[in-house]
DOGU-246903 format. One line per 2 residues: number of its first residue (from 1); for each residue x, z, y of N, C-alpha, C. Coordinates in nm, 3 decimals. Layout:
NUM> X Z Y X Z Y X Z Y | ...
END
This chain:
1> 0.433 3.646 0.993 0.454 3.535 1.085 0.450 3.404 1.007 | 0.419 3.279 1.050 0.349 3.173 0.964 0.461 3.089 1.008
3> 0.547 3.066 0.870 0.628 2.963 0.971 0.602 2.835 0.889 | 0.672 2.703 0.961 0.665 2.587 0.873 0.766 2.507 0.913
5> 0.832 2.519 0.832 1.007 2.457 0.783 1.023 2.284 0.770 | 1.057 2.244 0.832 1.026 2.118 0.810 1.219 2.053 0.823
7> 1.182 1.924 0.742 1.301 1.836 0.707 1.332 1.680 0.683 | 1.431 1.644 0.689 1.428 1.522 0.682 1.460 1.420 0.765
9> 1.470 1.437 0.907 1.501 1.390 0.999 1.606 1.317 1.026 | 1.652 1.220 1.048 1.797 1.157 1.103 1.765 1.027 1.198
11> 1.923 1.006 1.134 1.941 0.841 1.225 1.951 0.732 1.100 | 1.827 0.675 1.143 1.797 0.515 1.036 1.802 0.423 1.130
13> 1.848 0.291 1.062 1.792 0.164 1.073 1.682 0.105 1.108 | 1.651 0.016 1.194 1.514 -0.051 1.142 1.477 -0.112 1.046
15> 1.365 -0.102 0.977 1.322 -0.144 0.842 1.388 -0.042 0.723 | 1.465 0.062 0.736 1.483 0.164 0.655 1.374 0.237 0.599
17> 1.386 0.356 0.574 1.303 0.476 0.518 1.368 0.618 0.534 | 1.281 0.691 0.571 1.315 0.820 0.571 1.162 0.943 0.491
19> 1.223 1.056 0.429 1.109 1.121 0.405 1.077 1.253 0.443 | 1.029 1.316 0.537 1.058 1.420 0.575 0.923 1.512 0.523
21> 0.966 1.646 0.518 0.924 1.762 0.463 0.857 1.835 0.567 | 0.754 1.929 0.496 0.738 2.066 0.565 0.693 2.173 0.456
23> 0.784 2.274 0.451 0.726 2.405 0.356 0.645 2.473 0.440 | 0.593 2.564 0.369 0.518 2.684 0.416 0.475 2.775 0.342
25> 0.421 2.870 0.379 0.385 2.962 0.249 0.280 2.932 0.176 | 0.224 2.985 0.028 0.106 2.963 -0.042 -0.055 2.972 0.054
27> -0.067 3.113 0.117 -0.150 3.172 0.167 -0.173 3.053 0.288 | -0.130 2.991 0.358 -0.150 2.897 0.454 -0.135 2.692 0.388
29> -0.083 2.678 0.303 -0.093 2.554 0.254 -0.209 2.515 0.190 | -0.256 2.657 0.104 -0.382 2.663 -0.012 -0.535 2.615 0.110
31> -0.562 2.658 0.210 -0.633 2.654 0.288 -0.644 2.584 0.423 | -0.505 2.525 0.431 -0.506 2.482 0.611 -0.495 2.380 0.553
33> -0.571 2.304 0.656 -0.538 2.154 0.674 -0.406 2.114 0.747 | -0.279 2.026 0.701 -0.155 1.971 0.695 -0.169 1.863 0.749
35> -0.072 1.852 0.874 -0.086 1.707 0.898 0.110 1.723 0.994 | 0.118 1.595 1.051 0.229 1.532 1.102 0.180 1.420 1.247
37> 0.248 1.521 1.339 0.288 1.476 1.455 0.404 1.410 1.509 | 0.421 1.354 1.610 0.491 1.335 1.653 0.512 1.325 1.845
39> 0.624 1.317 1.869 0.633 1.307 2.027 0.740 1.219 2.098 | 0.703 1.113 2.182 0.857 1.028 2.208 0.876 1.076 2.342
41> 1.016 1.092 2.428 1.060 1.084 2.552 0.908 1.051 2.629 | 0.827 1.151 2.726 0.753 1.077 2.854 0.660 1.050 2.736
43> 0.586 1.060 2.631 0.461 1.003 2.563 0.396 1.202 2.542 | 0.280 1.161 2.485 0.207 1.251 2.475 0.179 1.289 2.324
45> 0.179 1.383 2.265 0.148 1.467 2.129 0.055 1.366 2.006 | 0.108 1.298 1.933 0.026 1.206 1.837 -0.013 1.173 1.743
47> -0.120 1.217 1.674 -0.120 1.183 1.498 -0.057 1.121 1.419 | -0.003 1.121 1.356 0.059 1.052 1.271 -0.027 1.032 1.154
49> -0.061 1.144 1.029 -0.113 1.162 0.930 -0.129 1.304 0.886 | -0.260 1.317 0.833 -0.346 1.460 0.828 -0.374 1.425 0.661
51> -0.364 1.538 0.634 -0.433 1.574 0.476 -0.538 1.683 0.448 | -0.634 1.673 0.419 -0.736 1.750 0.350 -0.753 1.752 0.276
53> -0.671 1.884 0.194 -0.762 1.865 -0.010 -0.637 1.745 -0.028 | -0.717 1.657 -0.081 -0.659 1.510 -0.120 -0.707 1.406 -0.023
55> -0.774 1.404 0.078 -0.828 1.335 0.202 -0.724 1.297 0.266 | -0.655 1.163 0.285 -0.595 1.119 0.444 -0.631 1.099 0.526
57> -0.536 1.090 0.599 -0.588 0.944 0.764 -0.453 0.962 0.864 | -0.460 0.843 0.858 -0.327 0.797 0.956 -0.334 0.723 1.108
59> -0.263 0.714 1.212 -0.287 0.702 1.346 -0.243 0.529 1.275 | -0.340 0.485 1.379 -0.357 0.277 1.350 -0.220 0.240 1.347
61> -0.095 0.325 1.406 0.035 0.269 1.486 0.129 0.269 1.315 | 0.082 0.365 1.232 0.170 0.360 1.093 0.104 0.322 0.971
63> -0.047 0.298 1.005 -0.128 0.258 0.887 -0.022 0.176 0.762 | -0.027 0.173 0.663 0.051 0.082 0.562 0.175 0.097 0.554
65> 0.245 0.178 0.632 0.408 0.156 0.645 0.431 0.372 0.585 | 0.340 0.450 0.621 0.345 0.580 0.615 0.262 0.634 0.537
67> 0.327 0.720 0.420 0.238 0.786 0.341 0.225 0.938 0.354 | 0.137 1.028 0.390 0.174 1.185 0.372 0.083 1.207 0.253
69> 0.119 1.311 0.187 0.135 1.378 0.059 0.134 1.540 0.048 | 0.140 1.572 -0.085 0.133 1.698 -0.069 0.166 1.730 -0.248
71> 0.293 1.894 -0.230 0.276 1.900 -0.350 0.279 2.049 -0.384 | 0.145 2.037 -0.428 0.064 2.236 -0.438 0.215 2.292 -0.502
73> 0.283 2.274 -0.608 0.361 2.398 -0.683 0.460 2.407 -0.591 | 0.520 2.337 -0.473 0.635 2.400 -0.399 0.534 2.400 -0.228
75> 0.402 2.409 -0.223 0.343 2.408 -0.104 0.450 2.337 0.005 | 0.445 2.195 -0.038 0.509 2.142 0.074 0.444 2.003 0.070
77> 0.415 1.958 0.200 0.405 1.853 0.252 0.503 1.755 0.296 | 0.453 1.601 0.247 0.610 1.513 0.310 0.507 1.387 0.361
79> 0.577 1.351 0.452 0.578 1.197 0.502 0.672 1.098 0.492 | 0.608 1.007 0.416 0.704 0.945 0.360 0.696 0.814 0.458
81> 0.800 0.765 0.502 0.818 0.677 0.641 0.886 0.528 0.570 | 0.812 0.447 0.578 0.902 0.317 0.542 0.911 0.161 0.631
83> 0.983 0.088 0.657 0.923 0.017 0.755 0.948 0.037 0.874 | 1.030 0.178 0.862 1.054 0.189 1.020 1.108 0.101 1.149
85> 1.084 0.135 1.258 1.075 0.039 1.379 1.147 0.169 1.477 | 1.154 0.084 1.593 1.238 0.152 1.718 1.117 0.255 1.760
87> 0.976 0.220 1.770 0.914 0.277 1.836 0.852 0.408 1.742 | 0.898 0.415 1.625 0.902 0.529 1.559 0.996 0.654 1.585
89> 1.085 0.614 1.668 1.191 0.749 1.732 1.072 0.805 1.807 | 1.114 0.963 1.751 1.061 1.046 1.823 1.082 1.176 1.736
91> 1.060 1.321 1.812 1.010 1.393 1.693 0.885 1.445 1.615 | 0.925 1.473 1.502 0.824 1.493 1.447 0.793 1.588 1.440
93> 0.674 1.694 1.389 0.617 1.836 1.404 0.515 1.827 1.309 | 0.523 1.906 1.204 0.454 1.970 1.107 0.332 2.026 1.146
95> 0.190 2.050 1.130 0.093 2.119 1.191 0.040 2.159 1.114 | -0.027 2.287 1.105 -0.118 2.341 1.003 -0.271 2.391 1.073
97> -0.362 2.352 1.029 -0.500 2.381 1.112 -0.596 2.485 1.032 | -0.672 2.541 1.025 -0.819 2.568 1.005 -0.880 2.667 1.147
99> -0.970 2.572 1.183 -1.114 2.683 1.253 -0.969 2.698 1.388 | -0.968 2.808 1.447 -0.955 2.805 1.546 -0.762 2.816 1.502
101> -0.702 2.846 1.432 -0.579 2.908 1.426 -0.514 2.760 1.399 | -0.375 2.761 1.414 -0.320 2.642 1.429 -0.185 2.711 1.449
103> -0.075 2.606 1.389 0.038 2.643 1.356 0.130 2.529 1.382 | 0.239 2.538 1.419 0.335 2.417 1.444 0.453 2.469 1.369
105> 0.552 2.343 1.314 0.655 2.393 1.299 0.736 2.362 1.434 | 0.917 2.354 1.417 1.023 2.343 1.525 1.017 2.204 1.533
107> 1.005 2.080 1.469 1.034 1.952 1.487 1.144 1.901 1.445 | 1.173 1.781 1.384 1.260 1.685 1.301 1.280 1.612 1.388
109> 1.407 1.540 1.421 1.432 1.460 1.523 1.450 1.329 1.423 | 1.346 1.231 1.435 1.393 1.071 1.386 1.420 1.021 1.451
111> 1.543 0.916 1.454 1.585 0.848 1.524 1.593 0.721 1.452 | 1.552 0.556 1.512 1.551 0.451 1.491 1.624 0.372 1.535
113> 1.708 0.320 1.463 1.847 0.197 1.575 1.818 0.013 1.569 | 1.806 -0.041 1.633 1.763 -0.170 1.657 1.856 -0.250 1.617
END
């Protein structure tokens, strides 16, 4: 069963930082493409930032303020969040892709205070 553990989540500030995680196993990090979702109250499922290999890309809404990463010897992925804003509450969700199979983790709840 493919799971993906993810961390990091709380209650920040605006203009804080938070960095949240996702493990997974070797056999699925070595090969899937990694990326970070998110979802607010009433909004719809949204990129955040995807990694390929060493390839990014980030949704226009965190360009410059959000970095995702990756680090092969503990197969874990992080997003590193800085800059945060109100309209960054939401949760977040770990995703793992190749070809047709696709994987989610449970979701990190960020929360942003004004």
């Amino acid at each position: 069963q493919v799971q993906l553990v993810e961390s990091g989540g709380g209650l920040v500030q605006a203009g804080g930082a938070l960095r949240l995680s996702c493990a997974t196993s070797p056999d699925i990090f070595s090969v899937y493409d990694m990326a970070w979702y998110r979802q607010a109250p009433g909004n719809q499922r949204e990129l955040v930032a995807r990694i390929r290999g060493w390839s990014t890309d980030y949704g226009d809404s965190v360009k410059g303020r959000f970095t995702i990463s990756r680090d092969n010897a503990k197969n874990t992925v992080y997003l590193q969040m800085n800059s945060l804003r109100s309209e960054d509450t939401a949760v977040y969700y770990c995703n793992a892709v190749r070809g047709p199979y696709e994987y989610w983790g449970q979701g990190t709840q960020v929360t942003v205070s004004s």
